[in-house]
C-alpha positions in Angstrom: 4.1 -48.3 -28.2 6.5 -47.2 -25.7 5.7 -43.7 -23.4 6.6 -41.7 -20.8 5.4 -39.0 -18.8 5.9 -35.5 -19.2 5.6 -33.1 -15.9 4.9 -29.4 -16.8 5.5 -26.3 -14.4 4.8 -23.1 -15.2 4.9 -19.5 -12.9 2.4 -18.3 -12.9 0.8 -21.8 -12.2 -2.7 -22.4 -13.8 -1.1 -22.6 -17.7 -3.0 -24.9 -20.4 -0.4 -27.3 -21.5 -0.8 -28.4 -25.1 1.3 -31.2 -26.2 2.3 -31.0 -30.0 -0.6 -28.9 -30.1 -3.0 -31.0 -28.5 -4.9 -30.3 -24.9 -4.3 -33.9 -23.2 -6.8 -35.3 -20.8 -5.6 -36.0 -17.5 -7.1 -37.5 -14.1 -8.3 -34.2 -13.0 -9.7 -32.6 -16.3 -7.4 -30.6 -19.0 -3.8 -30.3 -18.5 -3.0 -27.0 -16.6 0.0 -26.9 -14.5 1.7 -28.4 -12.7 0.5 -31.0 -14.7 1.4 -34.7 -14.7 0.7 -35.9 -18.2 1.1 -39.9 -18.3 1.6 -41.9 -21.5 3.0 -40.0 -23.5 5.0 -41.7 -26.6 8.5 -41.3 -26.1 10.5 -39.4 -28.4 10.5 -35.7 -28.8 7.5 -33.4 -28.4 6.5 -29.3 -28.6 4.9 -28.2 -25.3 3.2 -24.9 -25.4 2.0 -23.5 -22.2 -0.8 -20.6 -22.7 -2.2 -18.4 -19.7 -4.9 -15.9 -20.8 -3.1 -12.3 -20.6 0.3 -13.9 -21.0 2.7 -14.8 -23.9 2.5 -18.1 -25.0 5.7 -20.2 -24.6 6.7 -23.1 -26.6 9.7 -25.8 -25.7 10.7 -28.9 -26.5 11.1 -31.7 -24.4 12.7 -35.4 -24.6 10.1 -37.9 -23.2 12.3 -41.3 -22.2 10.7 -45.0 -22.5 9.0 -45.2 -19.0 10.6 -42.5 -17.9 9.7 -38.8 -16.7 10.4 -35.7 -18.4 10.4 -32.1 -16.6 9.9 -28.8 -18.5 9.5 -25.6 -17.0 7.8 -22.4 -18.7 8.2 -18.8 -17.2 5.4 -16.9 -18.7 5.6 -12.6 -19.4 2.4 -10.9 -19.4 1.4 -9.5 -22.4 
């Protein structure tokens, strides 16, 4: 199956990242940003960033056959 890798940044740093509503495993434990989340099947995908005392924040992102996707999430506070 071909994947890509998504890259997730959020401000305030420290966001869970779920990908199509899943919390991916990564080398350094859950997904929290800025995360690097490898092998991820290409095609398109819901990202949801979620900070405790913040609003969570949903896009959608194009992950590329060996390629690297960026999405960014500004988060308000609650």
């Amino acid at each position: 199956m071909p994947t890509g890798t998504i890259l997730a940044y959020s401000i305030p740093d420290g966001a869970d990242v779920y990908v199509d509503g899943i919390s991916l495993p990564t080398r350094f434990g859950s997904a929290r940003t800025p995360a690097l989340i490898p092998e991820i099947s290409a095609g398109t995908h819901d990202v949801t960033f979620r900070l405790s005392g913040y609003i969570d924040e949903t896009k959608t992102v194009s992950v590329e056959q060996g390629g690297y996707a960026t999405i960014y999430a500004i988060l308000r506070p609650m």
